[in-house]
PDB file of N, CA, C and O in Angstrom:
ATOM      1  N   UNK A   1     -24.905  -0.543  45.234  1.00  0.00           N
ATOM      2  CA  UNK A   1     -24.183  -1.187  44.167  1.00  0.00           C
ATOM      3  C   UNK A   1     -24.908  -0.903  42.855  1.00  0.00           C
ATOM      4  O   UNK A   1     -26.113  -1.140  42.770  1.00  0.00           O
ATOM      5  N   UNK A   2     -24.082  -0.303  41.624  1.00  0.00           N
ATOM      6  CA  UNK A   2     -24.664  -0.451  40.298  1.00  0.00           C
ATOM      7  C   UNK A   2     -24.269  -1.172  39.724  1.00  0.00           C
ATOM      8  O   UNK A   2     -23.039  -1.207  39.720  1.00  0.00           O
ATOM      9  N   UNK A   3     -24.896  -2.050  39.003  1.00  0.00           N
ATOM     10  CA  UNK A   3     -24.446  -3.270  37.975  1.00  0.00           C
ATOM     11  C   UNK A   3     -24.526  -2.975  36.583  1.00  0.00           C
ATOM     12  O   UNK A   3     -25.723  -3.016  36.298  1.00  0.00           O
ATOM     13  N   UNK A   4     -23.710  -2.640  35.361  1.00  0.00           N
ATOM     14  CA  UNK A   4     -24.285  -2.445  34.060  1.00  0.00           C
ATOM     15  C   UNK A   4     -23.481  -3.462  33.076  1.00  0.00           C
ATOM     16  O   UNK A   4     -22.313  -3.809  32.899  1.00  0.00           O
ATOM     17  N   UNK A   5     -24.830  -3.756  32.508  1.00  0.00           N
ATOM     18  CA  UNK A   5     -23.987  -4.493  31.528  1.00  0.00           C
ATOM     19  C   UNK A   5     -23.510  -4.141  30.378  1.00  0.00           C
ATOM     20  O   UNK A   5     -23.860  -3.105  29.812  1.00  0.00           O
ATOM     21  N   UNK A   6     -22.188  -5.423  29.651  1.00  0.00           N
ATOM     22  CA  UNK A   6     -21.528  -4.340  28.860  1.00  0.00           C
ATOM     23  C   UNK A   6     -22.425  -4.432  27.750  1.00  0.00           C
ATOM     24  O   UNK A   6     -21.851  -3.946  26.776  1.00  0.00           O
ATOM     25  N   UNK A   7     -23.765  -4.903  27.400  1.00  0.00           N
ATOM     26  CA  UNK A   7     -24.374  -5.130  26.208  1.00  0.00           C
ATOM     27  C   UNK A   7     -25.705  -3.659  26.754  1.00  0.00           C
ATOM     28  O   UNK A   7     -26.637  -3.476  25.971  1.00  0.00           O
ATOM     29  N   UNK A   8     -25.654  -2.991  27.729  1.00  0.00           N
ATOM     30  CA  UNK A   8     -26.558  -1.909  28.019  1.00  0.00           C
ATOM     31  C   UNK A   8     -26.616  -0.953  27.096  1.00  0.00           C
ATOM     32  O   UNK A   8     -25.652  -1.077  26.340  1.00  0.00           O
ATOM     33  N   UNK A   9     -27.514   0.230  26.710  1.00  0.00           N
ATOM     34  CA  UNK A   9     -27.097   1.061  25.899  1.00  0.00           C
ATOM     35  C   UNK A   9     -26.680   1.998  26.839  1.00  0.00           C
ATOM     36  O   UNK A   9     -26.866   1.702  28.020  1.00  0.00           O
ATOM     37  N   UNK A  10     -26.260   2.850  26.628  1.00  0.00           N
ATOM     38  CA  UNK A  10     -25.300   4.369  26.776  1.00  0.00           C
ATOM     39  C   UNK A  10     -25.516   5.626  26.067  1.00  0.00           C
ATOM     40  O   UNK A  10     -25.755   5.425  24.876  1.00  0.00           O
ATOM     41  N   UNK A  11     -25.512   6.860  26.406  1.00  0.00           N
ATOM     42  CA  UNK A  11     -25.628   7.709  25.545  1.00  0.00           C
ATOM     43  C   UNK A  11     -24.635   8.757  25.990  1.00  0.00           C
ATOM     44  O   UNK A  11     -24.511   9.043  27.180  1.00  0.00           O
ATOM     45  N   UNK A  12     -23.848   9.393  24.921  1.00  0.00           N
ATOM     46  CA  UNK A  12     -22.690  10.541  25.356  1.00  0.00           C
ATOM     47  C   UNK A  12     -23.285  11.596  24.194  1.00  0.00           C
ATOM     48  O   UNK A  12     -24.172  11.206  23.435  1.00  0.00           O
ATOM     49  N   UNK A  13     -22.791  12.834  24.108  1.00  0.00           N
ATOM     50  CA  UNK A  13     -22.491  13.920  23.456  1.00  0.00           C
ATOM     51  C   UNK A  13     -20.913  14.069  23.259  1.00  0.00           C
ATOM     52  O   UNK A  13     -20.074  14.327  24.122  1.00  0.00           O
ATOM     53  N   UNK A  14     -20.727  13.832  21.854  1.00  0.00           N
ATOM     54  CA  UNK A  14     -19.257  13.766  20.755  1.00  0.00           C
ATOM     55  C   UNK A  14     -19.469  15.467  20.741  1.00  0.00           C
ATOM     56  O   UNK A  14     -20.390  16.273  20.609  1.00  0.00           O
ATOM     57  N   UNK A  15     -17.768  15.463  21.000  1.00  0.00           N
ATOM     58  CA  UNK A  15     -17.403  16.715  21.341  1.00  0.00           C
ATOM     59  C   UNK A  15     -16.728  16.634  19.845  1.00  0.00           C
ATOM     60  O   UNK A  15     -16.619  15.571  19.234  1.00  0.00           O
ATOM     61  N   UNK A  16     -16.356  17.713  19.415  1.00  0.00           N
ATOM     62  CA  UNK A  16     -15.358  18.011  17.751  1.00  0.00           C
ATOM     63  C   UNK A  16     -14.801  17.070  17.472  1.00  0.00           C
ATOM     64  O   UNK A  16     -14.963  16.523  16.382  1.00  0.00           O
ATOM     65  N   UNK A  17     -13.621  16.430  18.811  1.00  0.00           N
ATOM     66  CA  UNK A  17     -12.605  15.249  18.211  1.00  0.00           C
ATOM     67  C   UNK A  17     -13.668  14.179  18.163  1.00  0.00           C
ATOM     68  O   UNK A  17     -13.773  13.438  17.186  1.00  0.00           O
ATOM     69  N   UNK A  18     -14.591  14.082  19.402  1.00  0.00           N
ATOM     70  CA  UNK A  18     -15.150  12.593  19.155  1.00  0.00           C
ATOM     71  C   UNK A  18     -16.129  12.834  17.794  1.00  0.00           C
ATOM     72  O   UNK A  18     -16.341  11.639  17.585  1.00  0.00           O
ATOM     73  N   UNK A  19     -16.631  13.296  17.073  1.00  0.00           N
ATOM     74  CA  UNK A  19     -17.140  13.179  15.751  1.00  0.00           C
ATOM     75  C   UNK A  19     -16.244  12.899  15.107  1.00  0.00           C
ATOM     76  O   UNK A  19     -16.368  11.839  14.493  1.00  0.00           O
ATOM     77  N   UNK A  20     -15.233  13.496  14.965  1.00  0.00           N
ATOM     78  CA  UNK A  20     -14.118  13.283  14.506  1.00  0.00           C
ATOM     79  C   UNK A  20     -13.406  11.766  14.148  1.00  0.00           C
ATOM     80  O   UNK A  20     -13.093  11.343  13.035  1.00  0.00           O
ATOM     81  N   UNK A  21     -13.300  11.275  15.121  1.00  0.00           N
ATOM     82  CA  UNK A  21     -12.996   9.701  15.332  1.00  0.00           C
ATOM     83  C   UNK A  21     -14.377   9.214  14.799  1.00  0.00           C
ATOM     84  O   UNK A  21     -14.328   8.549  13.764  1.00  0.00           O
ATOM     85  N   UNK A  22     -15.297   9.387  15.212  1.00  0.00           N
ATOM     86  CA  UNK A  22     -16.583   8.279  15.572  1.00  0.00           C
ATOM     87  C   UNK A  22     -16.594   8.359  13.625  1.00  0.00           C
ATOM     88  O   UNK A  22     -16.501   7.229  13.146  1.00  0.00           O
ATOM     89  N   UNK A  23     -16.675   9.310  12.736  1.00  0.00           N
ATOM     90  CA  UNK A  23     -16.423   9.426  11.391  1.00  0.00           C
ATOM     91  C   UNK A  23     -15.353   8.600  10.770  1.00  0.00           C
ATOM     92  O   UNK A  23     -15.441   7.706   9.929  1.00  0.00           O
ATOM     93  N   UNK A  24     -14.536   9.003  11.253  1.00  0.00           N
ATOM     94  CA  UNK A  24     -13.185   8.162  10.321  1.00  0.00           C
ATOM     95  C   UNK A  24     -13.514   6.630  10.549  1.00  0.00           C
ATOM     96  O   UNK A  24     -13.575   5.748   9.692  1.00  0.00           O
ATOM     97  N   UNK A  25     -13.740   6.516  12.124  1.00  0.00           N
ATOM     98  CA  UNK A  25     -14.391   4.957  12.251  1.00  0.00           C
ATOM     99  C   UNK A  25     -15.871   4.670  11.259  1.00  0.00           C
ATOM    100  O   UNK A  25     -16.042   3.500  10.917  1.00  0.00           O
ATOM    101  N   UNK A  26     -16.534   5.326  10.971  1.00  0.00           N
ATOM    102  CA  UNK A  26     -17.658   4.869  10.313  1.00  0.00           C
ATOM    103  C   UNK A  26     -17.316   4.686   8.338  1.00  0.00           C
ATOM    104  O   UNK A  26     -17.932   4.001   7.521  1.00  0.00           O
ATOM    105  N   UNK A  27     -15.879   5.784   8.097  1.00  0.00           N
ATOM    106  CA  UNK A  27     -15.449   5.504   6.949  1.00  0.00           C
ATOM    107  C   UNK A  27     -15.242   4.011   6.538  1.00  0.00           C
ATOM    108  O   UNK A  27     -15.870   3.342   5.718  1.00  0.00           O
ATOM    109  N   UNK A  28     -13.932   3.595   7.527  1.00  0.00           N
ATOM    110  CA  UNK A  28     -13.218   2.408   7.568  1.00  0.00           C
ATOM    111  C   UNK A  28     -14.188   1.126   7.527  1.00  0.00           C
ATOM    112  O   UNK A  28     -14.125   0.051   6.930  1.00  0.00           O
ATOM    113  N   UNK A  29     -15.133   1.712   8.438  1.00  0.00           N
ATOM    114  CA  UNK A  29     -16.110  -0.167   9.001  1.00  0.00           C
ATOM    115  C   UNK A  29     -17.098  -0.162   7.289  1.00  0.00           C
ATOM    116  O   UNK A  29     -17.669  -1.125   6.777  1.00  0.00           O
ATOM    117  N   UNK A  30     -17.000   1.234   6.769  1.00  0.00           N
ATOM    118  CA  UNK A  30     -18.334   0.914   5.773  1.00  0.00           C
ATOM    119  C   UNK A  30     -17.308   0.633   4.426  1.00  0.00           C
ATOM    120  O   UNK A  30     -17.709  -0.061   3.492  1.00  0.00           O
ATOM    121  N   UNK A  31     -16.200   1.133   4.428  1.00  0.00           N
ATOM    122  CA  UNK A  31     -15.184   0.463   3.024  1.00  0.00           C
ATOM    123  C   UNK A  31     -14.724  -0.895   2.986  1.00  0.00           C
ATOM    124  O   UNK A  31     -14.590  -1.630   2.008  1.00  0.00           O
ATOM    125  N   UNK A  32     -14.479  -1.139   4.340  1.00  0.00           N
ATOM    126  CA  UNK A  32     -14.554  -3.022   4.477  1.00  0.00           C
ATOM    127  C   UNK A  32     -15.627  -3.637   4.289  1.00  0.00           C
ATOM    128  O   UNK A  32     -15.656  -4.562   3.476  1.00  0.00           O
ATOM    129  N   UNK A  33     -16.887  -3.215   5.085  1.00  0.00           N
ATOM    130  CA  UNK A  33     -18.248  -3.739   4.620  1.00  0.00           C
ATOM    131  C   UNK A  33     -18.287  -3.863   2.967  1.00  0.00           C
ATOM    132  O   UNK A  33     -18.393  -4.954   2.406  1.00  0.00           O
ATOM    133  N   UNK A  34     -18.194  -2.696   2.314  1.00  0.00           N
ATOM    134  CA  UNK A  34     -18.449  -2.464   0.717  1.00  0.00           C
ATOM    135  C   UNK A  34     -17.105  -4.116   0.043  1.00  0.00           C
ATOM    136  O   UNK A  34     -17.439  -5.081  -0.644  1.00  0.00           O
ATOM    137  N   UNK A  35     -15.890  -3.839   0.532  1.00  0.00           N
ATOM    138  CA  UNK A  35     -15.285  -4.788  -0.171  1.00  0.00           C
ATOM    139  C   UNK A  35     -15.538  -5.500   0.353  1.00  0.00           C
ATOM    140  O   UNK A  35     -16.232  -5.926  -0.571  1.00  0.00           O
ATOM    141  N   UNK A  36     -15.749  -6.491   1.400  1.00  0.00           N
ATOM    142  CA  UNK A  36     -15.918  -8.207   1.421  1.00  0.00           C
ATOM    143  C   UNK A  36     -17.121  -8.510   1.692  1.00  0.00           C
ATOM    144  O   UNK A  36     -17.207  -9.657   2.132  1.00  0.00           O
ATOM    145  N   UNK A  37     -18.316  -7.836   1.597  1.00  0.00           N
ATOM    146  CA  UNK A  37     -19.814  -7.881   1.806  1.00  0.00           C
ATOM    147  C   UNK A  37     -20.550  -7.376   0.661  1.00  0.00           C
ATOM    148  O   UNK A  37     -21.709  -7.124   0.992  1.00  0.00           O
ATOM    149  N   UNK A  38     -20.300  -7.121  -0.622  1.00  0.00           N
ATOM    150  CA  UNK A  38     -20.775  -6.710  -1.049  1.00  0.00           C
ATOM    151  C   UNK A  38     -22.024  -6.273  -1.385  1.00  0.00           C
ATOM    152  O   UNK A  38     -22.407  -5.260  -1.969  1.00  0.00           O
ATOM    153  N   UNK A  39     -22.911  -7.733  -0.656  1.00  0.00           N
ATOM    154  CA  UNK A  39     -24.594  -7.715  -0.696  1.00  0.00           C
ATOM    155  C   UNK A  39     -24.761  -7.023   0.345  1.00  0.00           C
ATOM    156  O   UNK A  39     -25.657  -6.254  -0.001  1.00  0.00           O
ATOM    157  N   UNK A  40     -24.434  -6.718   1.655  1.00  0.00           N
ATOM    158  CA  UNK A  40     -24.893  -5.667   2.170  1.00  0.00           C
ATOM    159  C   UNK A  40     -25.484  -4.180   2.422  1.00  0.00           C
ATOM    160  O   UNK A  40     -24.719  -3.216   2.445  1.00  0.00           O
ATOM    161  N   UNK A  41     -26.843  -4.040   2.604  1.00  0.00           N
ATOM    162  CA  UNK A  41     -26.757  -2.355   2.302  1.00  0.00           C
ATOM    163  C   UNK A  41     -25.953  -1.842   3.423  1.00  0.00           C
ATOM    164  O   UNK A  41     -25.536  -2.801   4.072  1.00  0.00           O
ATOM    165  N   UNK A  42     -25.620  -0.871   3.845  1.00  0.00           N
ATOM    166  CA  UNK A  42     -25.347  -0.100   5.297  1.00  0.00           C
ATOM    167  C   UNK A  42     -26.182   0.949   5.849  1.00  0.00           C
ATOM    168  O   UNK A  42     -25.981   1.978   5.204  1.00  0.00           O
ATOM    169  N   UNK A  43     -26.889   1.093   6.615  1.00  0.00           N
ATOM    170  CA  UNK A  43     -27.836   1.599   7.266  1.00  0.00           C
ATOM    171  C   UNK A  43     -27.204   2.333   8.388  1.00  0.00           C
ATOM    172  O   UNK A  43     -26.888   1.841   9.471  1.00  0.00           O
ATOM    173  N   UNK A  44     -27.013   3.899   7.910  1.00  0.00           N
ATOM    174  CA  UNK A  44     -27.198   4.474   8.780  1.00  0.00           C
ATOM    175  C   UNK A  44     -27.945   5.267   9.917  1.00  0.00           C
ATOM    176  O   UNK A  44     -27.911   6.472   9.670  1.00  0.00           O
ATOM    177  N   UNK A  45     -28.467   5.032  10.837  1.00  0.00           N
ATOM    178  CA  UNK A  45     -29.161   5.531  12.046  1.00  0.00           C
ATOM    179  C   UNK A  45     -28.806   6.546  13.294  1.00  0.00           C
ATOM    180  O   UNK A  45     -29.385   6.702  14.369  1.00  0.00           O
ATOM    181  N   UNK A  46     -28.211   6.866  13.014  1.00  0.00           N
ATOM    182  CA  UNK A  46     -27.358   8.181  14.065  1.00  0.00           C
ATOM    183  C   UNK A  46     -27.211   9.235  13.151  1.00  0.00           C
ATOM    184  O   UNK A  46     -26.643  10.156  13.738  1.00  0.00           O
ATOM    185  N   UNK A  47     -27.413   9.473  12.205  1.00  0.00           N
ATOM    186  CA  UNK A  47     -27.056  11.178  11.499  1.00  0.00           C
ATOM    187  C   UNK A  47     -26.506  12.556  12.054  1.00  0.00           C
ATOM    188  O   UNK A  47     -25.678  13.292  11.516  1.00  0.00           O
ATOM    189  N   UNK A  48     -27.300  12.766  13.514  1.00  0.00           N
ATOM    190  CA  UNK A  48     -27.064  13.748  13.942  1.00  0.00           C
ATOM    191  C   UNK A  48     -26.265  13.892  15.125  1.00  0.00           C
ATOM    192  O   UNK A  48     -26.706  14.072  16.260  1.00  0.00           O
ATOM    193  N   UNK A  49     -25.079  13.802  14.792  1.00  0.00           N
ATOM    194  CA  UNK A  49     -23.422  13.956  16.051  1.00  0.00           C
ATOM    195  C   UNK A  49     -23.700  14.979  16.976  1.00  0.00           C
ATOM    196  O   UNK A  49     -23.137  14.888  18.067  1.00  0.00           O
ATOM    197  N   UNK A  50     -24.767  16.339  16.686  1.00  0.00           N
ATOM    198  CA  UNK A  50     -24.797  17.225  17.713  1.00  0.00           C
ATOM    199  C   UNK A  50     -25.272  17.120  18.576  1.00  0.00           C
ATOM    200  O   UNK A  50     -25.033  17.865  19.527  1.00  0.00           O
ATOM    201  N   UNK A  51     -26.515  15.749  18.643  1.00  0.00           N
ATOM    202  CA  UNK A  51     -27.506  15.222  19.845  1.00  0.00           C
ATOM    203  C   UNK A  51     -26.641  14.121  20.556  1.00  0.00           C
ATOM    204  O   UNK A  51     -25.525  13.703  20.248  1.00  0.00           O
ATOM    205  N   UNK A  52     -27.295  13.840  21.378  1.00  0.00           N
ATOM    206  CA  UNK A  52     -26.377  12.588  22.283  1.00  0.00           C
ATOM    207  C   UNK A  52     -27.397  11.635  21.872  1.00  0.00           C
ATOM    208  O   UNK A  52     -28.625  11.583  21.941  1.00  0.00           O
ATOM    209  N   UNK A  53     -26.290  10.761  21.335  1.00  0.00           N
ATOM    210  CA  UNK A  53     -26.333   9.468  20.748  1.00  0.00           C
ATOM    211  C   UNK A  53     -25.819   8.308  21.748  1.00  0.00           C
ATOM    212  O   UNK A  53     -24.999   8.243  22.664  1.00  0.00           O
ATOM    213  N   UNK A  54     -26.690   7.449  21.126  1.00  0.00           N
ATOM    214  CA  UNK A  54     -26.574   5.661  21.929  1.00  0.00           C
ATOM    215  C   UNK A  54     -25.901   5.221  21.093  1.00  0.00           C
ATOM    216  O   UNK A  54     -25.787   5.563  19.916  1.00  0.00           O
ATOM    217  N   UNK A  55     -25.050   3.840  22.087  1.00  0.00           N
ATOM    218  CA  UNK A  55     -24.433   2.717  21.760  1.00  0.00           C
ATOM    219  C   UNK A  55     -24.759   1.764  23.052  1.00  0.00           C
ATOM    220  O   UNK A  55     -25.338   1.951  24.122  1.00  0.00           O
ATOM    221  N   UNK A  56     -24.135   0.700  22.461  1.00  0.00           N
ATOM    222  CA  UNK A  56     -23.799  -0.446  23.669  1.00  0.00           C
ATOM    223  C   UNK A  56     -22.688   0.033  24.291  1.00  0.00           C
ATOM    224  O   UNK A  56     -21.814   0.735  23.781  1.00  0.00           O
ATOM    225  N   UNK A  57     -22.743  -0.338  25.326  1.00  0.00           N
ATOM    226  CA  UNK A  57     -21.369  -0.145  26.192  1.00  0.00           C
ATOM    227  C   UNK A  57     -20.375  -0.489  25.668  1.00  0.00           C
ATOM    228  O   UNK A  57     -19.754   0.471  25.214  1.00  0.00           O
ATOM    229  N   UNK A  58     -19.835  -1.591  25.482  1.00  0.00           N
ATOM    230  CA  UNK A  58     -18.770  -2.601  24.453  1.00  0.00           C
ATOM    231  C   UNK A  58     -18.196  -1.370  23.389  1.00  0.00           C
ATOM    232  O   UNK A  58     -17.097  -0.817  23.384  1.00  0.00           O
ATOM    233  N   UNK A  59     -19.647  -1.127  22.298  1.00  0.00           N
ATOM    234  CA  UNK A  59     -19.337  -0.446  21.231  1.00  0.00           C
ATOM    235  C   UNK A  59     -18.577   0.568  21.496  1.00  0.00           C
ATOM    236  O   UNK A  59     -17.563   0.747  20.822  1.00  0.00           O
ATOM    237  N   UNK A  60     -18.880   1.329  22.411  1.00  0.00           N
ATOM    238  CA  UNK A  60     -18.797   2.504  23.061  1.00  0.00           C
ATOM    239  C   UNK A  60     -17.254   2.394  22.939  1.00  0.00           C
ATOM    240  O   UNK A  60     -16.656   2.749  21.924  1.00  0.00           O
ATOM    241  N   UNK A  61     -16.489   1.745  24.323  1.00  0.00           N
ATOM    242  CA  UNK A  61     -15.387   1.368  24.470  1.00  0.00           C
ATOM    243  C   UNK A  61     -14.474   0.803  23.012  1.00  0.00           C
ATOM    244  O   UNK A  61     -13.273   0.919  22.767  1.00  0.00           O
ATOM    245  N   UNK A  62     -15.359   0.292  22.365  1.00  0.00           N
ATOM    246  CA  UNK A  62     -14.473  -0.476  20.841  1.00  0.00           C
ATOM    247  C   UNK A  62     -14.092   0.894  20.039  1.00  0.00           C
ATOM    248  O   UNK A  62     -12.997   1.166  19.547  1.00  0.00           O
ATOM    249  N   UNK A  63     -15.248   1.666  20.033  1.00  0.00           N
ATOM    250  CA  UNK A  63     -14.462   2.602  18.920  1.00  0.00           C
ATOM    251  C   UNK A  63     -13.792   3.608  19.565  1.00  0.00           C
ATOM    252  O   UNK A  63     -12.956   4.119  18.818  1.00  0.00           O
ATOM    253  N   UNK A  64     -13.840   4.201  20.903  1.00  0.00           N
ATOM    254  CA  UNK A  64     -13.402   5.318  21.298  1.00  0.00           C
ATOM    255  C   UNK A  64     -12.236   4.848  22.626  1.00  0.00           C
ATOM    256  O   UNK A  64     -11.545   5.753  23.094  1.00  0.00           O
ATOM    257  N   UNK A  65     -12.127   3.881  22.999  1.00  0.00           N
ATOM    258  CA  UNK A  65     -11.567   3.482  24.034  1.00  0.00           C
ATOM    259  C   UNK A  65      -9.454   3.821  24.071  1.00  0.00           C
ATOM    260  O   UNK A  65      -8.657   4.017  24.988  1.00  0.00           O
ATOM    261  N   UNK A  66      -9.327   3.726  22.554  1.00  0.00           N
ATOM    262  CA  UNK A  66      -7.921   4.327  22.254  1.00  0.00           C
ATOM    263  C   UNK A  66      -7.606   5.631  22.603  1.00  0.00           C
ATOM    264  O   UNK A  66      -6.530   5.964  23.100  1.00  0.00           O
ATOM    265  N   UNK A  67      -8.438   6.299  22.374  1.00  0.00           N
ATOM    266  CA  UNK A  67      -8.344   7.802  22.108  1.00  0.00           C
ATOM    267  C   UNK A  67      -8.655   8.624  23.462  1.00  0.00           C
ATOM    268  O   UNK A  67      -8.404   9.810  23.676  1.00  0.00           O
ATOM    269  N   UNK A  68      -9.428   7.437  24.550  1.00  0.00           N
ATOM    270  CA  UNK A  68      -9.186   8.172  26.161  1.00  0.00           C
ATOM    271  C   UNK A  68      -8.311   7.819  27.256  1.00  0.00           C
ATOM    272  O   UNK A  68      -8.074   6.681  27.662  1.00  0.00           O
ATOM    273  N   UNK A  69      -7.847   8.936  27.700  1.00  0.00           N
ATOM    274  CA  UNK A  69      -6.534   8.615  28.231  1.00  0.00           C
ATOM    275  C   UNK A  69      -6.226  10.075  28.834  1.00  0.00           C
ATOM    276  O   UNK A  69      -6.882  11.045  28.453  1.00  0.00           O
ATOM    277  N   UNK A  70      -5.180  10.193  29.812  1.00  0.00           N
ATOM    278  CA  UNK A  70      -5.115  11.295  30.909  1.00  0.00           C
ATOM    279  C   UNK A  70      -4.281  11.859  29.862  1.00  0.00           C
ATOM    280  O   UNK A  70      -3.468  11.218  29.196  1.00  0.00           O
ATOM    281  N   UNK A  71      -4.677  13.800  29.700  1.00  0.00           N
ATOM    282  CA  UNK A  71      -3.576  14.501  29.006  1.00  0.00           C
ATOM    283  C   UNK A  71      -4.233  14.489  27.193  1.00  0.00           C
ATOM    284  O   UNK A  71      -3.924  15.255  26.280  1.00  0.00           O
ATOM    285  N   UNK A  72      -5.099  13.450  27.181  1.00  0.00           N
ATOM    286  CA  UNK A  72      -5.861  14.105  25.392  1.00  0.00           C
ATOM    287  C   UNK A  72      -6.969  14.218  25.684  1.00  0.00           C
ATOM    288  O   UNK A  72      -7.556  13.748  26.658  1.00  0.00           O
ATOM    289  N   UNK A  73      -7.544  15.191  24.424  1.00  0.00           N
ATOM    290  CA  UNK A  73      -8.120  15.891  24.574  1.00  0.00           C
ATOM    291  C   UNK A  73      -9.702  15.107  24.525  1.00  0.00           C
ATOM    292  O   UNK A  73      -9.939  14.398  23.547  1.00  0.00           O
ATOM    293  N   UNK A  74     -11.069  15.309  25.926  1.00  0.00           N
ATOM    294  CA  UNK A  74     -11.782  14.688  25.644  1.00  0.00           C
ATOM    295  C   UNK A  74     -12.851  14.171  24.314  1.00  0.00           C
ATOM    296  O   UNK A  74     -13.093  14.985  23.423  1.00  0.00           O
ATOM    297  N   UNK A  75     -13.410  12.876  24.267  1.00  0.00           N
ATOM    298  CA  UNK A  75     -14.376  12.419  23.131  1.00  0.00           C
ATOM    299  C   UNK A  75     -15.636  13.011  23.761  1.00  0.00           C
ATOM    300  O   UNK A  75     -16.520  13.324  22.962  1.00  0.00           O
ATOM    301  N   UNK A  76     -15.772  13.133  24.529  1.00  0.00           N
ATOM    302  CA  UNK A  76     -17.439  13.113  25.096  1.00  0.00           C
ATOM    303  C   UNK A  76     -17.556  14.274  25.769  1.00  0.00           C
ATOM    304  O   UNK A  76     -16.771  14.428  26.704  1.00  0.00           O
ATOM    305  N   UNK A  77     -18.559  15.386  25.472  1.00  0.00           N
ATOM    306  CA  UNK A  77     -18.814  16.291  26.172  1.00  0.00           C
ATOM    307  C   UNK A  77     -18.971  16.179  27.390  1.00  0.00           C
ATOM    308  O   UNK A  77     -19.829  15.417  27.835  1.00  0.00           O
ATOM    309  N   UNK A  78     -18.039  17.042  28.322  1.00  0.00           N
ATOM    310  CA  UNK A  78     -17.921  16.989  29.828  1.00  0.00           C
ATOM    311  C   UNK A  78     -17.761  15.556  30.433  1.00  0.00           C
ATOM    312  O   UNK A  78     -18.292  15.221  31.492  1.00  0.00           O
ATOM    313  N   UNK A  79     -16.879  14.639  29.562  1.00  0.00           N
ATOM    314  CA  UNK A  79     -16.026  13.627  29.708  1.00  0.00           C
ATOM    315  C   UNK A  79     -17.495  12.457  30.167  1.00  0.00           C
ATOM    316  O   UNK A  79     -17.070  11.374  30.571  1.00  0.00           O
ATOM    317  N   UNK A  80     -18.251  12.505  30.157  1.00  0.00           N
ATOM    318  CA  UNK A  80     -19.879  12.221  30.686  1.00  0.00           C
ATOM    319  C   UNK A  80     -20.059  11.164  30.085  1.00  0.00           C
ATOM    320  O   UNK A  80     -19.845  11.453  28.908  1.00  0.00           O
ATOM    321  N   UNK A  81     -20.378   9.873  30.160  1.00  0.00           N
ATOM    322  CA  UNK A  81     -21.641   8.720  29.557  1.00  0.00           C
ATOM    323  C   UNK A  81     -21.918   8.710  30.447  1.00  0.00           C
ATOM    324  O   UNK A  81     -21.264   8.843  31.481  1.00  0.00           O
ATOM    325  N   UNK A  82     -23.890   8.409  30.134  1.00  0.00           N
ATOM    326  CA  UNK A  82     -25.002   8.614  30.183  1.00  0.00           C
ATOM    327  C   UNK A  82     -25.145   7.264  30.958  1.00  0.00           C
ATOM    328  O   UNK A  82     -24.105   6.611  31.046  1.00  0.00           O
ATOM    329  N   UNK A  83     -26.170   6.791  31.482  1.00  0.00           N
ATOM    330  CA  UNK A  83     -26.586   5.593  31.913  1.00  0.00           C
ATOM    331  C   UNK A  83     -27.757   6.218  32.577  1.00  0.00           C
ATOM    332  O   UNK A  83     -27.882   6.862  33.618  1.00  0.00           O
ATOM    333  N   UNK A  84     -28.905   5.671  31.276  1.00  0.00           N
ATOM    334  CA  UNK A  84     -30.329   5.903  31.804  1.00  0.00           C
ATOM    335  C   UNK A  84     -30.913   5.276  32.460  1.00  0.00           C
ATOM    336  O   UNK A  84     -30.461   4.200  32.068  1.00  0.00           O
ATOM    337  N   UNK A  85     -31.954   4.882  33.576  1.00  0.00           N
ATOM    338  CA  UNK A  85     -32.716   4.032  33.560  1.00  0.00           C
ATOM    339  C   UNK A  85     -34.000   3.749  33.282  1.00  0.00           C
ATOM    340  O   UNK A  85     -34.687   4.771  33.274  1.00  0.00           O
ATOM    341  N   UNK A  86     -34.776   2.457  32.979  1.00  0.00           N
ATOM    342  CA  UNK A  86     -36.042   2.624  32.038  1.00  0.00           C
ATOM    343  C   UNK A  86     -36.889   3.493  32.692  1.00  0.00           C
ATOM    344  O   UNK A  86     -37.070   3.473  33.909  1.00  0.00           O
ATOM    345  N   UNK A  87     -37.519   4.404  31.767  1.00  0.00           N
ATOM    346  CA  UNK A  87     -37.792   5.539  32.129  1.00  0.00           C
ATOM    347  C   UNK A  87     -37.878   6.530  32.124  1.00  0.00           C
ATOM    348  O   UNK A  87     -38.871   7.256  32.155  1.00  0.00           O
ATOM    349  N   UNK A  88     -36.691   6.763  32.079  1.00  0.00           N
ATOM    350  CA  UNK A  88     -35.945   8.519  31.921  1.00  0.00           C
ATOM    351  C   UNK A  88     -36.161   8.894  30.146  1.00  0.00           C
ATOM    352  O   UNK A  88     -36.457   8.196  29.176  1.00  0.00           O
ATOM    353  N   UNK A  89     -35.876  10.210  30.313  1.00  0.00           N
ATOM    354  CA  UNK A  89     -35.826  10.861  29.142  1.00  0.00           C
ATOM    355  C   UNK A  89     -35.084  11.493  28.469  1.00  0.00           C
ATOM    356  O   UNK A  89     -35.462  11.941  27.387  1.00  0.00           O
TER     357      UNK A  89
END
């Protein structure tokens, strides 16, 4: 039995479309941040889309979970999340 939780991190490799999305989503969340947060800075920490990048599981599913589905085209290189355990590299 594997158990993961949905607050675990995850790591995939964003294929063209998934940068694609994972961008337009980072437009939207940081132009709402800017208008009703204004004191907020936004801190970005992922820069580089060509490495495989972490999220929470949840997150994972929140931003990309529309866009997978039988017949379009995959977000994640070789359709793959990651699930490390402590440890690995």
């Amino acid at each position: 039995m594997f158990i993961m939780n949905l607050n675990n991190i995850v790591f995939v490799k964003l294929t063209e479309r998934g940068k694609k999305i994972y961008k337009d989503h980072n437009s939207e969340t940081d132009q709402y941040i800017r208008e009703n947060f204004p004191k907020i800075t936004i801190v970005k920490d992922q820069k580089n889309l060509d490495v495989e990048i972490s999220f929470q599981l949840w997150k994972l599913f929140s931003i990309f979970g529309k866009y997978i589905n039988i017949g379009l085209d995959p977000v994640f290189v070789n359709n793959e999340i990651i699930f490390k355990n402590k440890g690995d590299k």
